[in-house]
C-alpha positions as protocol buffer text, in pm:
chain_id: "A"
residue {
  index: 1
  type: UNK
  ca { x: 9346 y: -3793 z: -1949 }
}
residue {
  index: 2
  type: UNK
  ca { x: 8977 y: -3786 z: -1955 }
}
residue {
  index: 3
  type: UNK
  ca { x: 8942 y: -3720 z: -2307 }
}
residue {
  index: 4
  type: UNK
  ca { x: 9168 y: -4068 z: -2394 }
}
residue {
  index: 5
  type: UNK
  ca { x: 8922 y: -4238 z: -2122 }
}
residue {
  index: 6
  type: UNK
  ca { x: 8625 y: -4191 z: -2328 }
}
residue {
  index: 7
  type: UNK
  ca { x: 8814 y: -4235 z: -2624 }
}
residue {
  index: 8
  type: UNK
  ca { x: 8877 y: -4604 z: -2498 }
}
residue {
  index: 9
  type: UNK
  ca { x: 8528 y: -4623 z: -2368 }
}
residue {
  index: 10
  type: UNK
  ca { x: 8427 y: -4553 z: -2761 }
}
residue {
  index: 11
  type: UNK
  ca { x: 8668 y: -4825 z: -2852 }
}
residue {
  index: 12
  type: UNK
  ca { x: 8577 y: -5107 z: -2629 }
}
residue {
  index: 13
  type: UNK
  ca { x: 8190 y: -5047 z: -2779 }
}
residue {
  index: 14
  type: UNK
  ca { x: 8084 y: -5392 z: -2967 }
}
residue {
  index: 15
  type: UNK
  ca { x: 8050 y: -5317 z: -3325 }
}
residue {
  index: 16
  type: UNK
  ca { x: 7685 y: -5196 z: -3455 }
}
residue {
  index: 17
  type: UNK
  ca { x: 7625 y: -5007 z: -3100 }
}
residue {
  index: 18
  type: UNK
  ca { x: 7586 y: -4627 z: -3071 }
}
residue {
  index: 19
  type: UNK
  ca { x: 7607 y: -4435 z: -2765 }
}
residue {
  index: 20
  type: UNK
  ca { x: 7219 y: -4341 z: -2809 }
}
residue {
  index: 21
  type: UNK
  ca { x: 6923 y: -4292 z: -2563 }
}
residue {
  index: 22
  type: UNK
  ca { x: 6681 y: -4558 z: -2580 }
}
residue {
  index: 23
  type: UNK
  ca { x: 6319 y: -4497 z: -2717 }
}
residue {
  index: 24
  type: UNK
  ca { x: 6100 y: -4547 z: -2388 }
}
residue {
  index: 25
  type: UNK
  ca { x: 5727 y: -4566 z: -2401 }
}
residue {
  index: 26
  type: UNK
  ca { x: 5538 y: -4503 z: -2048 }
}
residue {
  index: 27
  type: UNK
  ca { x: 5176 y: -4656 z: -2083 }
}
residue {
  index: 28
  type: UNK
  ca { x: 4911 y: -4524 z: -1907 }
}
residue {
  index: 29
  type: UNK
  ca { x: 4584 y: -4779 z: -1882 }
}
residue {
  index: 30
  type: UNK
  ca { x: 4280 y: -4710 z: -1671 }
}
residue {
  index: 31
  type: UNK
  ca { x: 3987 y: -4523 z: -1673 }
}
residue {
  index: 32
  type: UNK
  ca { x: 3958 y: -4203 z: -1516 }
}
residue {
  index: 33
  type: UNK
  ca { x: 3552 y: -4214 z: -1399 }
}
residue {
  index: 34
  type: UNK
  ca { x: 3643 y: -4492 z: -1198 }
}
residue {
  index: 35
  type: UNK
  ca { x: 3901 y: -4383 z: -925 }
}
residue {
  index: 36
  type: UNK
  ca { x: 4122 y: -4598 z: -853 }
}
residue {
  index: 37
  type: UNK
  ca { x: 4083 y: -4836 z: -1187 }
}
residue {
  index: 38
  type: UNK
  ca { x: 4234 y: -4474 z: -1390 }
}
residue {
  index: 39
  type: UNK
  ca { x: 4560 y: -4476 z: -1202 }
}
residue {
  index: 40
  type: UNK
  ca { x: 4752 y: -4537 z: -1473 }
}
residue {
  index: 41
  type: UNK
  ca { x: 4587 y: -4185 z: -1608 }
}
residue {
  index: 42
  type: UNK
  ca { x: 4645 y: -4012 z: -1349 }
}
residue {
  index: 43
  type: UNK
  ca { x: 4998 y: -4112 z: -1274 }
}
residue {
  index: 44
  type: UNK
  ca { x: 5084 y: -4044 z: -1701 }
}
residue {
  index: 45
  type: UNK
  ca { x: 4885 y: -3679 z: -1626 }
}
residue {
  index: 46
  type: UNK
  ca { x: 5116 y: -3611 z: -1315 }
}
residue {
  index: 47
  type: UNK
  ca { x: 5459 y: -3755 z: -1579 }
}
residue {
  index: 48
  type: UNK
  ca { x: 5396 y: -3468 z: -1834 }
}
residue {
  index: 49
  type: UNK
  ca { x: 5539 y: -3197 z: -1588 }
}
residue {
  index: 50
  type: UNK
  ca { x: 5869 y: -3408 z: -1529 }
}
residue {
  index: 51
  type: UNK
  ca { x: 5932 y: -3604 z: -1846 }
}
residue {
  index: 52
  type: UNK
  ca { x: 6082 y: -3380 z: -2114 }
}
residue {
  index: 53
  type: UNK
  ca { x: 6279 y: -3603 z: -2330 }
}
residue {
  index: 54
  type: UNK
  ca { x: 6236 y: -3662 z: -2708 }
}
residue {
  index: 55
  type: UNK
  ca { x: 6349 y: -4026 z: -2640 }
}
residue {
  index: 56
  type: UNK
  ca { x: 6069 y: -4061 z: -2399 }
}
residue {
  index: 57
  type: UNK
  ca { x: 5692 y: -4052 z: -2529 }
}
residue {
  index: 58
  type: UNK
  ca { x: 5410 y: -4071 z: -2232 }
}
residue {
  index: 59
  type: UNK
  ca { x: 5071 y: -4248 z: -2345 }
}
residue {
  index: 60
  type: UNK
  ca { x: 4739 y: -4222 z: -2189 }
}
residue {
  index: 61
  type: UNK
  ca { x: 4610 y: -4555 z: -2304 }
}
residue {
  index: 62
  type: UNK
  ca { x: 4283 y: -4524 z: -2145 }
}
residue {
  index: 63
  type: UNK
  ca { x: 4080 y: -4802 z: -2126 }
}
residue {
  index: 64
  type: UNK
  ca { x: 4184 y: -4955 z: -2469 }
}
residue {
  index: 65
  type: UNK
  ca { x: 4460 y: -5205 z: -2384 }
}
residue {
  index: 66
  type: UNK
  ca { x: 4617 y: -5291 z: -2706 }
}
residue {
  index: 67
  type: UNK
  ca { x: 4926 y: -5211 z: -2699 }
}
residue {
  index: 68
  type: UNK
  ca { x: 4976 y: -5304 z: -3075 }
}
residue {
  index: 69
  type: UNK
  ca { x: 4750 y: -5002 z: -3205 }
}
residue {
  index: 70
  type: UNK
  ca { x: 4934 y: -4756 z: -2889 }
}
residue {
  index: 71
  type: UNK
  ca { x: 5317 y: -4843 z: -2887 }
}
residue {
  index: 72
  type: UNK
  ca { x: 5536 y: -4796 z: -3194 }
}
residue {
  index: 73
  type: UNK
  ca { x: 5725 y: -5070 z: -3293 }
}
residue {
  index: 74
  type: UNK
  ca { x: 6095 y: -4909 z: -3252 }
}
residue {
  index: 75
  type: UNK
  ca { x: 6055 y: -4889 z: -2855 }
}
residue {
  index: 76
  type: UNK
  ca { x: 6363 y: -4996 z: -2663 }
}
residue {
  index: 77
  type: UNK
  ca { x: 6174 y: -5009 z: -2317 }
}
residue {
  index: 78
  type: UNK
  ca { x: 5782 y: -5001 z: -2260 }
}
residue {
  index: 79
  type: UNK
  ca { x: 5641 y: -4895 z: -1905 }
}
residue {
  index: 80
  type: UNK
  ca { x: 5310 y: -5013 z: -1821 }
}
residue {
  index: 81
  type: UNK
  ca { x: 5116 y: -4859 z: -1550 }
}
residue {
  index: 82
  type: UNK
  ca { x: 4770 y: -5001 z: -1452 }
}
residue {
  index: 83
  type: UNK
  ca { x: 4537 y: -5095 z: -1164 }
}
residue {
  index: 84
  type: UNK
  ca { x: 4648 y: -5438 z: -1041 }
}
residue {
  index: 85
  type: UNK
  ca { x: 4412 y: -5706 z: -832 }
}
residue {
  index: 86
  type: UNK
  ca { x: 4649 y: -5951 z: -688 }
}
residue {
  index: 87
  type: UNK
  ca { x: 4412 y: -5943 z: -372 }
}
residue {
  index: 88
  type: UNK
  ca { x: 4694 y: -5756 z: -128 }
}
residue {
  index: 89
  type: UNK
  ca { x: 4611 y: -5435 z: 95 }
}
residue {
  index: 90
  type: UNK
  ca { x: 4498 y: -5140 z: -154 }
}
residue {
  index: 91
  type: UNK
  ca { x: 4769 y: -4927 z: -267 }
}
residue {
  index: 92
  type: UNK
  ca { x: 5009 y: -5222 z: -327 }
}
residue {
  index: 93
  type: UNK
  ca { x: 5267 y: -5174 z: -584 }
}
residue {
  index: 94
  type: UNK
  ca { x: 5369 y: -5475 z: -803 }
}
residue {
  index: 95
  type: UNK
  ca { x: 5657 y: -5452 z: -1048 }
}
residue {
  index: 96
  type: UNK
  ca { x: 5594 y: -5728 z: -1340 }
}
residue {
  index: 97
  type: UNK
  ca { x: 5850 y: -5835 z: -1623 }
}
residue {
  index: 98
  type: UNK
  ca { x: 5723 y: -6037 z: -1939 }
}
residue {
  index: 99
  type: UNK
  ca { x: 5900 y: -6273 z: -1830 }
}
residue {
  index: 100
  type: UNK
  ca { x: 5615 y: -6334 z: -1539 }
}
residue {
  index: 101
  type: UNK
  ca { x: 5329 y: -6358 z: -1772 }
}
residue {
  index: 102
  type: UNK
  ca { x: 5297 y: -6742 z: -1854 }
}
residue {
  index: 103
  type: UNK
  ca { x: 5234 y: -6793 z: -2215 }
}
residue {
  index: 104
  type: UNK
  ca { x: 5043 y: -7025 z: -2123 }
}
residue {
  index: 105
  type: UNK
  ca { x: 4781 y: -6939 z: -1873 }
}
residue {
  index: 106
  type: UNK
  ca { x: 4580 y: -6578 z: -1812 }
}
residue {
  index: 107
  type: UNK
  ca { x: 4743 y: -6362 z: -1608 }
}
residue {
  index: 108
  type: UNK
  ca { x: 4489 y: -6217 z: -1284 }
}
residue {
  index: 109
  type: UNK
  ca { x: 4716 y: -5911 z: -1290 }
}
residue {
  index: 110
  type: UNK
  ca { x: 4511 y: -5607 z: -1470 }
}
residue {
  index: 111
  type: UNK
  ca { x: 4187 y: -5521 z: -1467 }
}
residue {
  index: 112
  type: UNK
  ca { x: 4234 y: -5488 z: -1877 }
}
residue {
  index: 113
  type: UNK
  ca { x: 4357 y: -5856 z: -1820 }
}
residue {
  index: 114
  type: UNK
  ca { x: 4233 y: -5976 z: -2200 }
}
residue {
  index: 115
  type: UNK
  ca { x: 4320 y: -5702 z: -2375 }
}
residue {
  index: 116
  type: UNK
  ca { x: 4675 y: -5637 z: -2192 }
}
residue {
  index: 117
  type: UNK
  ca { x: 4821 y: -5963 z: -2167 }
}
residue {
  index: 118
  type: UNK
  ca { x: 4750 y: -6077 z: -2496 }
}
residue {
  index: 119
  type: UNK
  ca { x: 4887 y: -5751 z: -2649 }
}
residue {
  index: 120
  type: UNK
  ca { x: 5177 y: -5845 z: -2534 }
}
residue {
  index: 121
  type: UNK
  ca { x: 5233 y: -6213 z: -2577 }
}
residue {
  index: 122
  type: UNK
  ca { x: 5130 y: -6116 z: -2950 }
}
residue {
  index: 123
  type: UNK
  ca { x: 5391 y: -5863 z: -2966 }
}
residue {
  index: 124
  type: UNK
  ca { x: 5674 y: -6117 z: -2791 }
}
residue {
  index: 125
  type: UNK
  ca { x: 5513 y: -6410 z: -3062 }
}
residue {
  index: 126
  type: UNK
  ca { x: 5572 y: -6181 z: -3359 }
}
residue {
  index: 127
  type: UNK
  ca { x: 5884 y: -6033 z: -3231 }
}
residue {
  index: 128
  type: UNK
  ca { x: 5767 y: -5685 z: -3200 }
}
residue {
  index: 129
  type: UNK
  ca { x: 5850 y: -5643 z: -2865 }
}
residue {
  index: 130
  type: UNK
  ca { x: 6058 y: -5406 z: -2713 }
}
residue {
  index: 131
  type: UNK
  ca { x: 6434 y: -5538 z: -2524 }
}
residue {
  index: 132
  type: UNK
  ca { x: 6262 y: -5492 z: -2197 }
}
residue {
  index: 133
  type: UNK
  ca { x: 5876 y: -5467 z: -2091 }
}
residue {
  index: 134
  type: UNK
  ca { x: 5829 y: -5369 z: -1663 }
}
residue {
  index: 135
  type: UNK
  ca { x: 5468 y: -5327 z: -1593 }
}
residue {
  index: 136
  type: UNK
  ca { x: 5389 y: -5140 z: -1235 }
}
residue {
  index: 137
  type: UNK
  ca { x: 5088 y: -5249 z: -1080 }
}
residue {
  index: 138
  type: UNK
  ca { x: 4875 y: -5057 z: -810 }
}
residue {
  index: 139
  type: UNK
  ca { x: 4593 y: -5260 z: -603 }
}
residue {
  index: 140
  type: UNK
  ca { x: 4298 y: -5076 z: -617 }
}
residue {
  index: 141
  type: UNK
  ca { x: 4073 y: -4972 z: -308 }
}
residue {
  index: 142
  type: UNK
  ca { x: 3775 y: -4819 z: -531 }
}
residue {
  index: 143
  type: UNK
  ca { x: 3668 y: -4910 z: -839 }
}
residue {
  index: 144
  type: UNK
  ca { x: 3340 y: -4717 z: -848 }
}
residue {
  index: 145
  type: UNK
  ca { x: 3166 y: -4426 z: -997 }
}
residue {
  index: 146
  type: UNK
  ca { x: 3431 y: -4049 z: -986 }
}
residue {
  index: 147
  type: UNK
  ca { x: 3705 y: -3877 z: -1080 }
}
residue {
  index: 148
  type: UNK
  ca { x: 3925 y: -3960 z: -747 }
}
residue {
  index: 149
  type: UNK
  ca { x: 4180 y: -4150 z: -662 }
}
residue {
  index: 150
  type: UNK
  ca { x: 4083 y: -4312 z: -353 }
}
residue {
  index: 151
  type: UNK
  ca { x: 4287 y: -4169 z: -12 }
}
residue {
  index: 152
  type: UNK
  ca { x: 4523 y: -4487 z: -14 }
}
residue {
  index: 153
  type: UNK
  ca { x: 4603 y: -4466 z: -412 }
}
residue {
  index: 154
  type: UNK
  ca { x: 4666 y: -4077 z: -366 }
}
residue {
  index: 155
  type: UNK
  ca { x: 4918 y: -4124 z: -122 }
}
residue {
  index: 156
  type: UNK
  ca { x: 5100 y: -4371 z: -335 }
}
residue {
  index: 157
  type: UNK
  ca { x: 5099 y: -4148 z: -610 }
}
residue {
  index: 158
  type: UNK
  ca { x: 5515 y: -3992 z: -498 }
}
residue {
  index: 159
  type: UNK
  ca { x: 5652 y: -4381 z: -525 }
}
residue {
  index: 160
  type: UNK
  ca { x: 5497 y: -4457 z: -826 }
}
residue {
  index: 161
  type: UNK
  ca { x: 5639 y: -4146 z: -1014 }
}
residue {
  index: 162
  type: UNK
  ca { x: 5942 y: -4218 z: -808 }
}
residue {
  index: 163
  type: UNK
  ca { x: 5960 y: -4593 z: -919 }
}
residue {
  index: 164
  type: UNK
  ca { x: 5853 y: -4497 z: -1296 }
}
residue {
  index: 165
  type: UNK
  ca { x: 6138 y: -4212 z: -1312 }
}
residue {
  index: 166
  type: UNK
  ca { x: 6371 y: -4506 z: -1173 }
}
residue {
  index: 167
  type: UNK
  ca { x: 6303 y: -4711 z: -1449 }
}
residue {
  index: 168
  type: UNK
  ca { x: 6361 y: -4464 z: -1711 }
}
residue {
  index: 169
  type: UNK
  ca { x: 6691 y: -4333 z: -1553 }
}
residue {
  index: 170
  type: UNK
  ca { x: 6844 y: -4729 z: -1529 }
}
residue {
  index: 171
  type: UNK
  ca { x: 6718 y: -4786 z: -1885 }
}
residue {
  index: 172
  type: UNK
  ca { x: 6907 y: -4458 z: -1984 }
}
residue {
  index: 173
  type: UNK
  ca { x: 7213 y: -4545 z: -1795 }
}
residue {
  index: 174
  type: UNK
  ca { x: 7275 y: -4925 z: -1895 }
}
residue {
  index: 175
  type: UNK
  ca { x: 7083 y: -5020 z: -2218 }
}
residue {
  index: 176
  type: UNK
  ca { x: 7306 y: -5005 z: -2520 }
}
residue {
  index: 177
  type: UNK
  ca { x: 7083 y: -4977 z: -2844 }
}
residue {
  index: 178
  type: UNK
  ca { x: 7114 y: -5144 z: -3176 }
}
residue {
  index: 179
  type: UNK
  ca { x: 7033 y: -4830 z: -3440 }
}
C-alpha cells in the first residue's frame, strides 16, 4: 500500500514539477573587525559544520552587499543574514520578506542598507529573483573596533542557527521547483 501512495502522490504532481530539492543560498553580510556589525560572518562560519547539502551553498558576503555579483541566478530560496538597526534592545531578531522592502522608499533595516536593498529590488525589477527571499536581522549592541561578538549577540547566536536551519528545512519540505 505505500508504494501505490506515492505512486498517486507522483500522479497528482502538476505537470513540469519534479520532486527536487530547492537551490538555497544562505548570505552572510557583515564585517568581522567590527563585532557585532560581522554577525552575519560569524553565524555563516558557525553553518559550515551543520550544512552539508549540495542543494545548499553558504556565502560569506562580507561587507560587499551586492547580491547580483554573490548569488547565482538559479536560486530557489536566498537567506540573508545581517546586522539590523531597527532601534529595539540589542540582540533583537527580525525576520524580513521582500515583500517588506517598499520599492519605493529606503529601507533603515541593514547597516549595508544601499548596497542590500537595492540588490535586491534590482534583482525583483529584472526578474532574477529567487521564489522566496527571508532576510534575518540581528540588532547590534557594538559596532566598534574587534573580532567579538558582543555578550548579547553571542548568546543569540543558538536561535539564529536555529531559525536559519528552520528556514531551510520548510523550504525543503514545501517548495515544489520548476527544473
Amino acid at each position: 500500500m505505500a508504494g501505490s501512495k506515492s505512486a498517486k502522490a507522483e500522479l497528482s504532481r502538476p505537470p513540469g514539477k519534479e520532486a527536487a530539492q530547492p537551490r538555497i543560498t544562505v548570505l552572510g553580510i557583515g564585517n568581522l573587525l567590527l563585532r557585532d556589525e560581522g554577525v552575519g560572518i560569524h553565524l555563516i562560519q558557525r553553518l559550515a559544520d551543520k550544512v552539508n547539502s549540495p542543494n545548499i551553498k553558504l556565502i560569506d558576503g562580507g561587507t560587499t552587499p551586492d547580491i547580483l555579483s554573490l548569488v547565482d541566478n538559479n536560486i530557489d530560496k536566498l537567506i540573508i543574514i545581517d546586522a539590523a538597526v531597527v532601534g529595539d534592545k540589542p540582540g533583537t531578531i527580525y525576520r524580513f520578506d521582500i515583500d517588506d522592502l517598499d520599492p519605493g522608499e529606503p529601507s533603515p533595516m541593514s547597516l549595508h542598507e544601499l548596497g542590500l536593498v537595492n540588490s535586491l529590488k534590482i534583482m525583483n525589477l529584472f526578474g532574477n529573483c529567487p521564489k522566496e527571499v527571508t532576510i534575518i536581522g540581528v540588532e547590534p549592541k557594538v559596532v566598534d573596533y574587534g573580532l567579538k561578538l558582543s555578550p548579547e549577540l553571542e548568546k543569540k547566536m543558538p536561535r539564529l542557527m536555529e531559525l536559519v536551519l528552520n528556514e531551510i528545512n520548510k523550504t525543503n519540505t514545501y517548495m515544489e521547483v520548476e527544473r
